[in-house]
Structure formats: structure tokens, C-alpha cells
N, C-alpha and C positions, 0 to 999 in steps of 0.2 A: 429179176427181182431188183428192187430197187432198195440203195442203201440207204438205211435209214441214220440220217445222224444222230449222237448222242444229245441230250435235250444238256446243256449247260444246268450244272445245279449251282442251286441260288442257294447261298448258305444263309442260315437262319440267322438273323439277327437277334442276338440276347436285349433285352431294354436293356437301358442305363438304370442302373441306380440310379433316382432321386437324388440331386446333391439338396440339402437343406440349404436353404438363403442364410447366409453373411450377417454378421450384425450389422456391416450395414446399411445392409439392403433390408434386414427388417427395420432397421431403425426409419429409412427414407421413406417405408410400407406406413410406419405406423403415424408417423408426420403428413404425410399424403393422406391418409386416413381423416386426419384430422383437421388437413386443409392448411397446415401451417408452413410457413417458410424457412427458409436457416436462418433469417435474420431475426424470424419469430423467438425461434427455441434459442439464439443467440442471446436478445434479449433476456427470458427469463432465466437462462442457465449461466447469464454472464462469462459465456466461454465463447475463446473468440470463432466467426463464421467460418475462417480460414482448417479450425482447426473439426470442426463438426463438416466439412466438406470432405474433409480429409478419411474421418472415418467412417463417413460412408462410402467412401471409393474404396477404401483398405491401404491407403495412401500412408503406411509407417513408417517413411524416412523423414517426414515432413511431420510427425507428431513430435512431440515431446517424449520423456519417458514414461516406459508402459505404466509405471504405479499413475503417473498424472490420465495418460489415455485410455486407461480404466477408468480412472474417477468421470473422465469428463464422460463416456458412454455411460455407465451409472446414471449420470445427471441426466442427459438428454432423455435413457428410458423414460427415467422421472416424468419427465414431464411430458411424454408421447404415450405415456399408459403402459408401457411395458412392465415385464419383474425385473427388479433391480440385478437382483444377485446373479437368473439367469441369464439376460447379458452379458453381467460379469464375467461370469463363468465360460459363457462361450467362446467370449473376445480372448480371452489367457488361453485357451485351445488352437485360436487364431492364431495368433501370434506367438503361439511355441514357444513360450518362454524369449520369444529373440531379444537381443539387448540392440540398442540405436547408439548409432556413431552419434557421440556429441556434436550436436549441430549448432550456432550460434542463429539468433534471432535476426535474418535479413531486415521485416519490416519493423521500423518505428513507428509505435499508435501514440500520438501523442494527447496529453490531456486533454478533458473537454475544457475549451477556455474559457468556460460560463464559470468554470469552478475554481479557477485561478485569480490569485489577489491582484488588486490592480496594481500597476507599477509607482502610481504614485502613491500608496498606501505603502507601498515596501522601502519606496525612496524615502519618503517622510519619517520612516518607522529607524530608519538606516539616520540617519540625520538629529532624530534628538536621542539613538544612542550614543552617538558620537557628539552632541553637546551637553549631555548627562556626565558624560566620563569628562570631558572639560572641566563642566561648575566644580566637578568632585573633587578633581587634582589641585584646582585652584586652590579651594577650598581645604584642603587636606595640605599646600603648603604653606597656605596663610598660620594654619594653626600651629605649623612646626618651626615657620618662622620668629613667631612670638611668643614662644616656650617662660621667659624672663619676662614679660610685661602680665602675662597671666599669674606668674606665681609672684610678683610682687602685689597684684593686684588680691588674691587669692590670701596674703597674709594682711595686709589692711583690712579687708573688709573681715577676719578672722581675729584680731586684735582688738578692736573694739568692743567684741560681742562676750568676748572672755573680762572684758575688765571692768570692773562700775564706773557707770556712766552719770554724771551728775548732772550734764547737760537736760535738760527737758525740752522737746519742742518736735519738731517734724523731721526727717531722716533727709541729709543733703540729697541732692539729684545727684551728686558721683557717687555718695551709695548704694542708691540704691542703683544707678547704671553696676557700678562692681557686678551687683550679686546677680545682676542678669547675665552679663561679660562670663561669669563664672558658670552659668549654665551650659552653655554653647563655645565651642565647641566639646560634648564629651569628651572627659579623658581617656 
């Protein structure tokens, strides 16, 4: 008789669970969907691409904090059709409550420079502040220099106007210069 060998058993494999898709991998599902780019959803969500790349990898060392990297997944559903709040809700599952090492900002996005003032508008703007504050000083020590010519001047043309005048005829040209003199500068 011959021996029969034992037949090797093949252990049953159980399936996996289903794991459910990632926000964001639904987020990149629902964008692909709709045929749009990151620099699309970038666009209308005004968040930057760097940071919408990120949450769809699950990339949370390179996010901001979670209060900011909820909002921006909120926004992006927004705009890829999704429910806001269930994103929400998922992403705070995700990411376990984790808290992120403060990170500082590597990249500098500088202005768009269409929206910046020209320089010679700033130079020019710089230049009659700086000859405004001039005229004014001048001006402000002309009037402290002549303290005494104004109040003599200020009682002349003040004497006259209190006392009867018998004179008849046309008011001299230094008085009426006085009572302009006497306008300017306010006391």
C-alpha cells in the first residue's frame, strides 16, 4: 500500500474589512468627479494648493493647525459637492484629536505685483509729507517769532475802532492790511 500524503490545509482566508476612503481620498474622488484641478479648488477656495495637496495625502505635519485644517476641508467639500459637516466630522476622527508641532512658514507667496502701488507713487507720497511738515514748521516759527509785531499790530488796528472817528473817507491800505495780518496766522 502506498502512503498517502496529508493534503496541506489551506487556511481560510477571512476578507478584510472594507476600510472606508480617507477624506482625502474622497475629497480627490469628488474633484476628479468633477474634472477639477487643485489649482482649480485652490482658486475658488482661496487656500493655498500646497495646503489642499496635503490633505489629500493625509500629509499633517505640513498642515497648519487642525481648527485651520478643518476649515480648509470644509471649504474644499464646499466646493467639490460634498457635506460639509460630514467631512468635518470624519477629518476630527482622522486626526485623533492630534495636536502639530509648531511649524514656521518655509515658503514666501509674495504679493501679486499688479496690486502693489508703484514706487514712484510712494516716493512722491514720501516727499510732499516731508515738505508739508517743512512749510508747517516754517510757518509755525514765523508766527512765534513775531509774537510783538502782531500784538502791536492787533492793538492799532483795535484803537481806532473803539474811539470816534471824525475822519471821513476810505480806510488806509495798512489798515486794512492789519486786519488781514490779524487773520492769519490763528491764535
Amino acid at each position: 500500500m502506498a502512503k498517502r500524503t496529508p493534503e496541506p490545509e489551506i487556511p481560510e482566508v477571512e476578507p478584510e474589512p472594507e476600510v472606508p476612503p480617507t477624506v482625502g481620498e474622497r475629497l480627490r474622488a469628488a474633484r476628479e468627479k468633477m474634472k477639477l484641478s487643485l489649482e482649480d479648488v485652490a482658486a475658488q477656495t482661496r487656500i493655498p494648493q500646497r495646503h489642499l495637496a496635503s490633505i489629500e495625502t493625509a500629509d499633517w505635519d505640513s498642515l497648519p493647525a487642525p481648527t485651520y485644517t478643518i476649515g480648509f476641508a470644509k471649504n474644499y467639500a464646499g466646493v467639490v459637492g460634498l457635506d460639509r459637516a460630514e467631512i468635518s466630522d470624519q477629518l476630527r476622527e482622522e486626526m485623533g484629536g492630534q495636536r502639530f508641532a509648531a511649524t514656521n512658514a518655509d515658503v514666501f507667496e509674495p504679493a501679486d505685483p499688479r496690486r502693489t502701488m508703484p514706487k514712484s507713487l510712494v516716493i512722491g507720497a514720501v516727499l510732499a509729507a516731508v515738505l508739508l511738515i517743512i512749510v508747517m514748521s516754517m510757518l509755525n516759527r514765523r508766527s512765534l517769532e513775531e509774537p510783538d509785531q502782531n500784538a502791536a499790530i492787533n492793538a492799532a488796528a483795535s484803537a481806532p475802532a473803539t474811539a470816534p472817528t471824525t475822519q471821513q473817507g476810505p480806510a488806509s491800505p495798512a489798515k486794512s492790511r492789519a486786519t488781514m495780518r490779524c487773520m492769519w496766522p490763528p491764535h
